[in-house]
N, C-alpha and C positions, 0 to 999 in steps of 0.2 A: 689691376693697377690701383695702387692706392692715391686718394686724393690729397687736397691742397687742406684739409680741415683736421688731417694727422699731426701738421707739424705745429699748431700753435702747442699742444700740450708735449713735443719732442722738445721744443724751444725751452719750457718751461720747466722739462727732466733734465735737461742740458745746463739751466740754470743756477736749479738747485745744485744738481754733484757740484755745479764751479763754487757757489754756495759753501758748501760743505764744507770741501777739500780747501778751503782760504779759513772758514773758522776753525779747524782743524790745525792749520798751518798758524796762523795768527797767536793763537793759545796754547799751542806746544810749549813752548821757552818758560811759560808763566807757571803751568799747573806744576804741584808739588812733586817731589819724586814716587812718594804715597800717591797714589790718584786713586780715589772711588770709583769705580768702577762699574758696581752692581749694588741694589739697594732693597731690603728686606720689604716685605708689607708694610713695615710700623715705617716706610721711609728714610731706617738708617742705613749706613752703609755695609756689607757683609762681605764685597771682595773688592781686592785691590791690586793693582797693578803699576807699574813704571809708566812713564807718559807715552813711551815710545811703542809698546803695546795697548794703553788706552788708544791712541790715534789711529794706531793701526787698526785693531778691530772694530770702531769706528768708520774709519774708511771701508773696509772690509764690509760689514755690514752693508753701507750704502750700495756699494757696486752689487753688490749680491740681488738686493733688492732691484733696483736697474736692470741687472740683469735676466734675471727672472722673468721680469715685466715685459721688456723688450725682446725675448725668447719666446712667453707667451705670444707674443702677436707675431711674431716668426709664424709660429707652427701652428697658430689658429685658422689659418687659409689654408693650409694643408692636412685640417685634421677629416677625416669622416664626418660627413654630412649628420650622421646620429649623434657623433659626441658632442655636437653644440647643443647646448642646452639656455636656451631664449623659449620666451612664451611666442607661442604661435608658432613656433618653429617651422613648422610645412608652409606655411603663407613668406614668413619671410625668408625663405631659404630658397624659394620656389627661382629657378631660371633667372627669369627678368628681374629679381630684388635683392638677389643672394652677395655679388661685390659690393653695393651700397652697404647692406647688411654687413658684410664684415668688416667693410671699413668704419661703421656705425658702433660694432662690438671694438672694433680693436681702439678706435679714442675715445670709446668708456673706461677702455682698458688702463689705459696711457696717462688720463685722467686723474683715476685711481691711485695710480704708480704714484701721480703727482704728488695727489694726498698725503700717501704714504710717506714720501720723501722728505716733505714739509714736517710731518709729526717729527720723524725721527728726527729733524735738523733742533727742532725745539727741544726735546728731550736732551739730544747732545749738549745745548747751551745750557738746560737746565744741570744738568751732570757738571758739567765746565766752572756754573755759577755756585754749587756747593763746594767743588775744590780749590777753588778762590778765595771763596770766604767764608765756607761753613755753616753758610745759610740754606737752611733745607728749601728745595722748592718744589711746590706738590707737582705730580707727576699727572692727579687728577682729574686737573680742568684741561691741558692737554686731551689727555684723554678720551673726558667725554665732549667734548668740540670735537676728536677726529671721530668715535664713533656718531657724534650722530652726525657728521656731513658724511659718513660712509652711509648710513642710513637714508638722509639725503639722496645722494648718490644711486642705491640701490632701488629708493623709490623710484626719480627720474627715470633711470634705464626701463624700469618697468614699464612706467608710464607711455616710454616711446617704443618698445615691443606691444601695445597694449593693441587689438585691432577690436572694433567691432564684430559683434557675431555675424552681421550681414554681409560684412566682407569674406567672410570663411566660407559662407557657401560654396561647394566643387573644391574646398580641399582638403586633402588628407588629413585626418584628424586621427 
């Protein structure tokens, strides 16, 4: 059974798509029938599209991502005991720690998703704000703000799979 500390980051997935899907909505009517779409290394732009195919795969993207996310944690309580892949595995996987444990991987999970969702929402307004007005906006510092809270991120998880050696004595290793 999953607990009551899944749904602050489901609340939060739940926020962003509404997020989205209104800046989306909001900015349709405005962007040009040209819309930028996709944008080279040097930051210009290299494909383009009608608004009503920009928004769409925009949306498109997002659900996807969501979806994915929330399919992961689907089928991570039902995958084989070997395919999780956590440090200490045997310690936390063992009997008595194992639901905690996935309910601990599934809102790092969830989490993550959040992350995700939040970049891509900035990236969109960044995309939005050069069809408007032709003002390139780096893609960048997005960027490296999401990689390093993914980094972040990656650390923390560790940190909290992390056990003492002296707790591992008696188990499978």
């Amino acid at each position: 059974m999953l607990n009551h500390h899944l749904h602050p980051p489901k609340l939060i997935m739940a926020a962003l798509l509404l997020l989205t899907a209104l800046q989306q909505w909001y900015y349709f009517d405005l962007l040009p029938e040209k819309t930028a779409i996709h944008f080279g290394p040097s930051g210009r732009p290299d494909g383009w599209a009608s608004p009503e195919t920009a928004v769409s795969i925009n949306l498109l993207i997002t659900v996807i991502i969501a979806a994915l996310f929330l399919g992961i944690n689907w089928i991570v309580p039902r995958v084989p005991y070997d395919l999780i892949n956590i440090p200490n595995r045997d310690y936390w996987l063992a009997p008595e720690r194992r639901q905690k444990t996935l309910n601990d991987v599934l809102r790092y999970l969830l989490w993550f998703a959040d992350l995700t969702l939040l970049f891509m929402l900035v990236v969109y307004q960044g995309v939005i704000e050069f069809n408007l007005s032709g003002r390139y906006v780096s893609i960048w510092w997005p960027l490296g703000i999401y990689l390093f809270l993914t980094g972040v991120w990656i650390w923390h998880m560790y940190r909290h799979f992390h056990v003492d050696n002296d707790l591992l004595t008696g188990v499978k290793k």
